[in-house]
C-alpha positions as CSV (number, residue, x, y, z in Angstrom):
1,X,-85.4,21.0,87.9
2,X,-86.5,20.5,84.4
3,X,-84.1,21.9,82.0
4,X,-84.2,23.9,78.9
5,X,-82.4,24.8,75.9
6,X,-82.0,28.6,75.1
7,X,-82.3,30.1,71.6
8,X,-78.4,29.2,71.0
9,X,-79.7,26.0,69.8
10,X,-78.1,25.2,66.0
11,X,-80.4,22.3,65.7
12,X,-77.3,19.4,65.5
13,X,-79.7,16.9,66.3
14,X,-77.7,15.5,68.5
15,X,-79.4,16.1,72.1
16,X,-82.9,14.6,71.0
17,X,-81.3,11.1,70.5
18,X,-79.7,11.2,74.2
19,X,-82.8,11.6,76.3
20,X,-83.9,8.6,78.2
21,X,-87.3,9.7,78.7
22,X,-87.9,11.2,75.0
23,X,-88.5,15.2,76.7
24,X,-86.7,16.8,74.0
25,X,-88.3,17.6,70.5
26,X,-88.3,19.6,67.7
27,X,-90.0,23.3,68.2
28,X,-90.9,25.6,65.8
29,X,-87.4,27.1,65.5
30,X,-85.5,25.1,68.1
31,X,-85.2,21.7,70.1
32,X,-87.6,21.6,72.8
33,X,-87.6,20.1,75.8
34,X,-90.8,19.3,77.6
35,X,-90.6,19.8,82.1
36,X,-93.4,17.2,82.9
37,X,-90.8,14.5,80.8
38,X,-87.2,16.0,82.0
39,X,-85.9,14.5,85.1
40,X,-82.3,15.5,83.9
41,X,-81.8,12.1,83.8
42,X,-82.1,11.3,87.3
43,X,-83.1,7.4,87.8
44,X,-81.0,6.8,84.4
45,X,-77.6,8.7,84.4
46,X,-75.6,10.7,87.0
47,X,-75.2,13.7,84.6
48,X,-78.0,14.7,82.1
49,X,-77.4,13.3,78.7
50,X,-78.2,16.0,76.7
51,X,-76.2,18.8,78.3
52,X,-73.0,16.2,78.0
53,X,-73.3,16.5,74.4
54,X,-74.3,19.4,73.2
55,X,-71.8,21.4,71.2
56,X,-72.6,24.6,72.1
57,X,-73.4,24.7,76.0
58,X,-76.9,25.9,75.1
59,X,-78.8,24.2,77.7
60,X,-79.2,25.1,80.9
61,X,-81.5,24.3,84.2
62,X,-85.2,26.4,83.6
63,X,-85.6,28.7,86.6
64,X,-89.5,27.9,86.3
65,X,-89.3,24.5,86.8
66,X,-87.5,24.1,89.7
67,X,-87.6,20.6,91.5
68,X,-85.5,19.0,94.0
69,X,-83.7,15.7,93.4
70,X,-85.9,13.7,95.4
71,X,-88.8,15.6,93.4
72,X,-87.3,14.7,89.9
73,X,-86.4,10.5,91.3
74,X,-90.3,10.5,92.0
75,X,-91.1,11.7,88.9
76,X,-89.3,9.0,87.1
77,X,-90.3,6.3,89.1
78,X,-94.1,7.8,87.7
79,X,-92.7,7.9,84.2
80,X,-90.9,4.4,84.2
81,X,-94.0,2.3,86.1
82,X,-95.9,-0.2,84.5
83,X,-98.4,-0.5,86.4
């Protein structure tokens, strides 16, 4: 499951830095964080970065982009290959 980050967001900055595979960015009004990029950390950490730091518990697993573990180690291995 990809995660998101709801409109609780205060903009600390502080999550972007975090994420291994660079899913999170500035939106118009809020951080963003892009599902084809998020593996919540999977094949990096055992806990997702970003939610282990943010301040105000604002981000939470996005109910339209559900994937299984297995789904989310596959799609790192894709992001993280060289060849």
């Amino acid at each position: 499951m990809a995660l998101m980050i709801t409109d609780e967001c205060i903009n600390c900055d502080v999550c972007e830095p975090e994420c291994p595979n660079e899913a999170i960015s500035q939106g118009d009004e809020i951080y963003v964080i892009d599902p084809n990029l998020c593996t919540e950390c999977v094949g990096h950490f055992n806990e997702p970065q970003c939610i282990e730091v943010c301040p105000v518990d604002c981000i939470l697993v996005d109910p339209s982009h559900t994937e299984t573990r297995e789904q989310l180690q596959i799609k790192y291995d894709r992001l993280t290959s060289t060849a």
